[in-house]
C-alpha positions in Angstrom: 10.8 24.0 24.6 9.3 20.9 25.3 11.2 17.6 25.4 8.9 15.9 23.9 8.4 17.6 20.8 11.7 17.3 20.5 12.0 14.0 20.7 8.7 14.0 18.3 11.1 15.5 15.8 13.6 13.6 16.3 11.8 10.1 15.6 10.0 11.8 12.6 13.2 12.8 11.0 15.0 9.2 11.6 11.3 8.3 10.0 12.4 9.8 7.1 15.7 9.0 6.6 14.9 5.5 7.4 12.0 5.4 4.9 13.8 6.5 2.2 16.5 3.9 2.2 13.6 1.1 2.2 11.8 2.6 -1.0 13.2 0.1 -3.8 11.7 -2.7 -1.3 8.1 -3.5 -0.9 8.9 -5.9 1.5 11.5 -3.4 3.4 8.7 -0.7 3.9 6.4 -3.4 5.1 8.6 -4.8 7.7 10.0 -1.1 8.7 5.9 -0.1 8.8 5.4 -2.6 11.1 8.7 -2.4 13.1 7.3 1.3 13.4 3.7 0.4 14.7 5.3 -2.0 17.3 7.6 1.1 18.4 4.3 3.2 18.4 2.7 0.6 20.7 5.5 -0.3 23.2 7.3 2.7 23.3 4.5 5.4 23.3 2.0 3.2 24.6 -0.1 4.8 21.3 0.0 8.2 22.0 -2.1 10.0 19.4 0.7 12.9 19.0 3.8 10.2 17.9 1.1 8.4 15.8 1.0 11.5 14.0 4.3 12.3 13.4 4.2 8.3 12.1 1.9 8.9 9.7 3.4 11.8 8.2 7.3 11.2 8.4 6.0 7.7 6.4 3.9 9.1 3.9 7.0 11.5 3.4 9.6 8.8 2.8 7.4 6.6 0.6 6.6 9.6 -1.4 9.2 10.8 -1.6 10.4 8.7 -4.4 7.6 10.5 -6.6 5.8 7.4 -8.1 8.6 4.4 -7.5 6.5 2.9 -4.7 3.4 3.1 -6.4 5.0 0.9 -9.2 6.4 -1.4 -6.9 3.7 -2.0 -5.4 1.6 -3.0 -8.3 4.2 -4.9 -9.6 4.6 -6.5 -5.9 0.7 -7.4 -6.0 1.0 -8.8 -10.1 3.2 -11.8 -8.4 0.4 -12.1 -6.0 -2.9 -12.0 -7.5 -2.0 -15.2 -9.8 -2.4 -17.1 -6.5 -4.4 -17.6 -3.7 -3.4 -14.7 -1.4 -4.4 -14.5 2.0 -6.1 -11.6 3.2 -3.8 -11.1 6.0 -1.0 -10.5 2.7 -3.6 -7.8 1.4 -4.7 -6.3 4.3 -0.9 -5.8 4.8 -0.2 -4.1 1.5 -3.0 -2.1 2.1 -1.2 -0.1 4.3 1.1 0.7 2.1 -1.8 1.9 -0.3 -3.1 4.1 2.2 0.3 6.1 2.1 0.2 6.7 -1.2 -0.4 10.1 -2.6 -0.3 8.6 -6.3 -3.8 6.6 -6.0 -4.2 7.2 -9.9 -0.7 6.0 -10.7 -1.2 3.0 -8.9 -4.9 1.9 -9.9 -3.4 2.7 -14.1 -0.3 0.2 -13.5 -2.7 -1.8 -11.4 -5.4 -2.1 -14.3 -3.0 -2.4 -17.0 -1.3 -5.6 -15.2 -5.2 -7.1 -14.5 -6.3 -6.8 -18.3 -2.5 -8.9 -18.9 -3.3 -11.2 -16.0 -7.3 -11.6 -17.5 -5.8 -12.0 -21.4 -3.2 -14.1 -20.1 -5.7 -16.5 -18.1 -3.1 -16.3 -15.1 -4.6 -15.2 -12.0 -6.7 -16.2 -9.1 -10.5 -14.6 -8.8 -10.9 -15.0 -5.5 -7.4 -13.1 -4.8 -8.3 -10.6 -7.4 -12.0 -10.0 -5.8 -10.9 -9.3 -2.5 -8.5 -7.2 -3.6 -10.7 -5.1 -5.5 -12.9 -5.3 -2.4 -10.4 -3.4 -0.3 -10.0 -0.7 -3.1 -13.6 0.0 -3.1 -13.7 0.2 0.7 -10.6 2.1 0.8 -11.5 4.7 -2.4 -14.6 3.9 -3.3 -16.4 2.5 -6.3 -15.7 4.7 -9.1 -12.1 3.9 -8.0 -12.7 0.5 -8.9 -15.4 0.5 -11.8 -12.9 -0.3 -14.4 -11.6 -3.0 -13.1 -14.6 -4.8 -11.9 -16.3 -3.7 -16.0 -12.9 -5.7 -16.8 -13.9 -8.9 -14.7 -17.7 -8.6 -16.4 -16.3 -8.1 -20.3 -14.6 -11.7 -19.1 -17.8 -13.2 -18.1 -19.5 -12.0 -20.8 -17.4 -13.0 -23.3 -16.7 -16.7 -21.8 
């Protein structure tokens, strides 16, 4: 048996475990994500095997919670997209998105919060347009259609 399978295991399970007690905090799987990466980096000098087992033990633990992080998330991104975000914020959300096996639960919470930000008059276009910029590139247009048919109702109607 190889010691470093083991060891594989080992870091996927703690992964895991790890993972799971973070998923009530978007901010706590963030910070753990990139605690992870860093670990990836230093201690396995990015070795494509351990990136794996990353990548799955993560998408385990934040999914594991059946649709909780995809609500916190949107919710998360609602305080956001009111103000001018920088894309260093999205891009780092993003990776959370990625990890998502809920896409559609997200981009329905996400679109219902837009149409209350649009009615509302309380967000930031900019913010909002980059956002939906990394959705697109992430899952493509028809992923986004709604929401950008949203931002051209607005126009049209202004």
């Amino acid at each position: 048996v190889n010691r470093l399978d083991q060891l594989r295991a080992a870091w996927a399970t703690w992964i895991k475990a790890e993972g799971a007690t973070k998923n009530g905090s978007i901010e706590a799987l963030l910070e753990l994500r990139e605690r992870l990466e860093k670990i990836l980096h230093a201690g396995w000098h990015d070795d494509q095997a351990f990136e794996h087992a990353l990548q799955d033990a993560f998408e385990t633990a934040i999914n594991g919670a059946g649709s909780r992080v995809a609500e916190l998330l949107s919710l998360h991104l609602d305080g956001l997209l009111t103000k001018e975000t920088g894309p260093q914020i999205l891009a780092r959300l993003m990776t959370l998105f990625r990890h998502l096996q809920g896409k559609e639960n997200f981009e329905q919470l996400h679109r219902s919060l837009l149409a209350r930000r649009l009615i509302a008059g309380n967000f930031n276009r900019s913010t909002e347009m980059a956002f939906i910029k990394l959705l697109r590139e992430e899952c493509g247009a028809a992923y986004v259609s709604r929401m950008e048919a949203m931002f051209k109702d607005l126009e049209a109607s202004q």
